[in-house]
N, C-alpha and C positions, 0 to 999 in steps of 0.2 A: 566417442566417449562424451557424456553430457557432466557438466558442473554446476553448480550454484554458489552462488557466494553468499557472505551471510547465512549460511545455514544451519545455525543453531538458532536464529532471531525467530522473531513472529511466522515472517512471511515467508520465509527460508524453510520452517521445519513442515508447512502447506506445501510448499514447492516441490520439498524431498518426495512426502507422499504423493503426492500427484504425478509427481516421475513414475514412482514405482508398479504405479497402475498400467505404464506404457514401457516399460525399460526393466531389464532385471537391475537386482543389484550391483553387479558386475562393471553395470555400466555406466555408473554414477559417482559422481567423484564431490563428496560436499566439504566445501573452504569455508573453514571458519576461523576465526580471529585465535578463538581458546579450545584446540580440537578437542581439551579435558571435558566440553561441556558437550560432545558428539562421541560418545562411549556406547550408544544406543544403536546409533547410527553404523559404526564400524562394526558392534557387535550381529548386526544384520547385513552381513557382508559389502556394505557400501564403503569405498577409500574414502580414509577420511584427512586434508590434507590443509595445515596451516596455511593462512591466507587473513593480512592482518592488511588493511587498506593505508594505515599509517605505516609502513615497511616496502616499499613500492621494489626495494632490493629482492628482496625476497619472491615475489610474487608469479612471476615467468616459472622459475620452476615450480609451484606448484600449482601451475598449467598445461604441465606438460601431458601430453599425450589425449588434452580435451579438445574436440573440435567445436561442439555446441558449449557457448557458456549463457547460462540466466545471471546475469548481473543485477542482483540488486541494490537498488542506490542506498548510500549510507545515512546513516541514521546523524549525521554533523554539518549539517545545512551549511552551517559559518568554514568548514575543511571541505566541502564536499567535492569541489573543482579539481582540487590540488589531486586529492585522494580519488578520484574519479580516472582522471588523467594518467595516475599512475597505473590502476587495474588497465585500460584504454592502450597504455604502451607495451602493459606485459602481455597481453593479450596479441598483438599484434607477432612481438617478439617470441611468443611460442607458437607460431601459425595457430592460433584458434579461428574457424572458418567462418562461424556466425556468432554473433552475439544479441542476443536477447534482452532491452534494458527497461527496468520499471520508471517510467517517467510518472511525470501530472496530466490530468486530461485538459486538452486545451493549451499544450503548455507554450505552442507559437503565441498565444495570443491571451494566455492569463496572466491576471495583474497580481496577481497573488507574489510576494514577495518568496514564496518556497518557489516559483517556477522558472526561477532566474537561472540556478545550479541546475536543474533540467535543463532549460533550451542551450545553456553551455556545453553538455554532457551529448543532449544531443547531436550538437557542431560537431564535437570532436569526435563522437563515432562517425560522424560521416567524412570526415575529414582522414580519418585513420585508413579507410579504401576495405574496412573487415564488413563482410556480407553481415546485414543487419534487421531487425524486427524492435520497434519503439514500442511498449507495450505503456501507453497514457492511461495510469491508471486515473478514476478518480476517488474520492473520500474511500475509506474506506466504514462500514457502516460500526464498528468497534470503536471508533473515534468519538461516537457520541453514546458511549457507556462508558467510558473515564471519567464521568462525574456525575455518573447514573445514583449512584449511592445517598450522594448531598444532595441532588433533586430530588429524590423520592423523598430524606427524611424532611424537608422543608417546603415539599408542596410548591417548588416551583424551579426552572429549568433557565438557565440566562443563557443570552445572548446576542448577537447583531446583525444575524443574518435576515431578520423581517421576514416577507413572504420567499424569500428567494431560493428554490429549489434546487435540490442537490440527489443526483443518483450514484446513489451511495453501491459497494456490494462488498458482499465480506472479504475479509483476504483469502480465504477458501474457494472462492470463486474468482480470484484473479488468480492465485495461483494456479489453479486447471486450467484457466487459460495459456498462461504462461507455457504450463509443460506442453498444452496443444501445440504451439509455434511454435515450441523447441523442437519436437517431435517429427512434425511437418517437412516434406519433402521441399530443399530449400530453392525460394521462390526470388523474384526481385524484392530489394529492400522495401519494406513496409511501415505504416504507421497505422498504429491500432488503437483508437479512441475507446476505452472500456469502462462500461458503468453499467449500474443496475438497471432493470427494466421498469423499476417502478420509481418515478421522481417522489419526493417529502420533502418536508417543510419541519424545522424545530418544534411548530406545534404539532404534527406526526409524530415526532418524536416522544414529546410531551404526553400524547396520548398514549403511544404504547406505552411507555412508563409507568402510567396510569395503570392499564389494563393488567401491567404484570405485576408491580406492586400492590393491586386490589385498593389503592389508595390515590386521591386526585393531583396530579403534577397537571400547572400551568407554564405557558411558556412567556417570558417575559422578555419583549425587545428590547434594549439598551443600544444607546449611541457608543461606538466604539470605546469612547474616553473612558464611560463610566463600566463598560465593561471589563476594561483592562482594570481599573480600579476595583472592581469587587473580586477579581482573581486575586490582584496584588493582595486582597483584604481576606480570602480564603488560603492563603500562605504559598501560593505561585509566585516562583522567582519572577521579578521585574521583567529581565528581558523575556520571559517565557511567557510571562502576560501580553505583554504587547505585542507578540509574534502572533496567540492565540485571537488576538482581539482584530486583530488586521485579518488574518484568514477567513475571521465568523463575519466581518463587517464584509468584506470585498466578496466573497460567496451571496452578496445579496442579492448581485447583477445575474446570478444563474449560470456564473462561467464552470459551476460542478454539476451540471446537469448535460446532460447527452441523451437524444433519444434513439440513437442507431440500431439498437441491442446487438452490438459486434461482442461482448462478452457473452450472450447468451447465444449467440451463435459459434460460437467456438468452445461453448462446452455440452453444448447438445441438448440445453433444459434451461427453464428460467430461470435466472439468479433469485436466490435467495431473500425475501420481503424484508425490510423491514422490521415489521411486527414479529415477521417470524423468528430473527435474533433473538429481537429482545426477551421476547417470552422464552425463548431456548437457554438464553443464556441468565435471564435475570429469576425466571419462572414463568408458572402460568397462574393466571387467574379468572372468572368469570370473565364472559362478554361483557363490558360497561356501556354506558351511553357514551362513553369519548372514544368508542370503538372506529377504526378508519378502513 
């Protein structure tokens, strides 16, 4: 029986389908915090079964009878240990046999302040003796459409990361990953560095923005300070600025970038461009000259 956790979120309800492509219904079991928001999900014969990372009491039974779990990490950076470690002991305590866990890419050796509660999470799956697959995602390429809208209407795109490239891939493409190594006949514990096949740079970003808005976005470098500062001045909470501005500054050194294409080889085709997001998701517009 396979699981996922979080699986009403983003990357959860990718995950669910991408199960589906390899597993009947039957055999998927989706935990989610508020199972009222997985009425879709049950309605298509998949168990649907509370699983609240804040309730760690709870959590052992509704594992029962999963052997594969996709554990996806939580969305509470500042809880995520605590709340980590409790999925980590139920899992243990209902015999689940492998577990599956979305990490950072690079996350031994990123400075990135999000990669701390990963290399933590990773300790304690291996510390826990449950057969295991690290699945190091990196950016995902939706992270730089969250403020695609105020870039296009202002003609211009901020941030701190300089030249410093990042291979981004959607979460649709990590999640087919994901359910690959769920799926997968189990092997020795692995670590799986996953990222797009194609590296970009903010002014890539910049220009597809351009392309699909049919209108010119530039990209402008900023020194972390004054970048935190024009979030704080676009109505991002403080500490959410300064989380954001440290991510975009320390991403300069290129520690989001991977050229392995172990993503693109575990789901049997190239990841997903770039360009080709943006214009899928923002629209499409003529070829431009800021075409990449």
């Amino acid at each position: 029986m396979y699981a996922v956790t979080g699986a009403t979120g983003q990357f959860g309800r990718h995950a669910i389908a991408a199960l589906l492509k390899r597993a009947s219904p039957n055999e998927i079991v989706a935990l989610a915090r508020d199972p009222a928001k997985a009425t879709d999900l049950a309605e298509g014969g998949i168990a649907v079964r509370p699983f609240d990372y804040d309730a760690p009491d709870r959590l052992a039974a509704s594992l029962s009878g999963v052997t594969r779990l996709l554990f996806v990490s939580s969305d509470t950076p500042d809880r995520r240990v605590a709340q980590h470690k409790a999925v980590i002991d139920a899992a243990a305590q209902a015999g689940v046999a492998i577990i599956a866990y979305t990490s950072i890419i690079h996350a031994d050796a990123n400075p990135i302040s999000l990669a701390e509660s990963h290399r933590e999470t990773e300790r304690l799956i291996a510390a826990s003796g449950i057969a295991h697959a690290i699945l190091r995602n990196s950016w995902y390429i939706e992270n730089h459409l969250i403020g695609a809208e105020a870039a296009i209407t202002h003609g211009v795109l901020l941030g701190s990361t300089g030249d410093g490239p990042i291979s981004a891939a959607t979460r649709a493409d990590y999640a087919e990953a994901a359910a690959a190594v769920l799926t997968e006949a189990p092997g020795p514990n692995r670590v799986y560095e996953l990222a797009g096949d194609e590296a970009f740079t903010l002014s890539d970003v910049a220009a597809a923005l351009s392309d699909a808005a049919g209108r010119s976005v530039e990209y402008r470098n900023l020194p972390e300070a004054e970048y935190r500062e024009a979030l704080i001045g676009a109505g991002v909470p403080a500490d959410f600025a300064a989380a954001l501005a440290e991510y975009s500054a320390k991403a300069a050194s290129g520690i989001l970038a991977d050229e392995s294409r172990t993503l693109s080889g575990l789901i049997g085709r190239p990841t997903e461009t770039l360009r080709a997001t943006v214009l899928r998701t923002i629209g499409s517009a003529a070829p431009s000259a800021n075409a990449r």
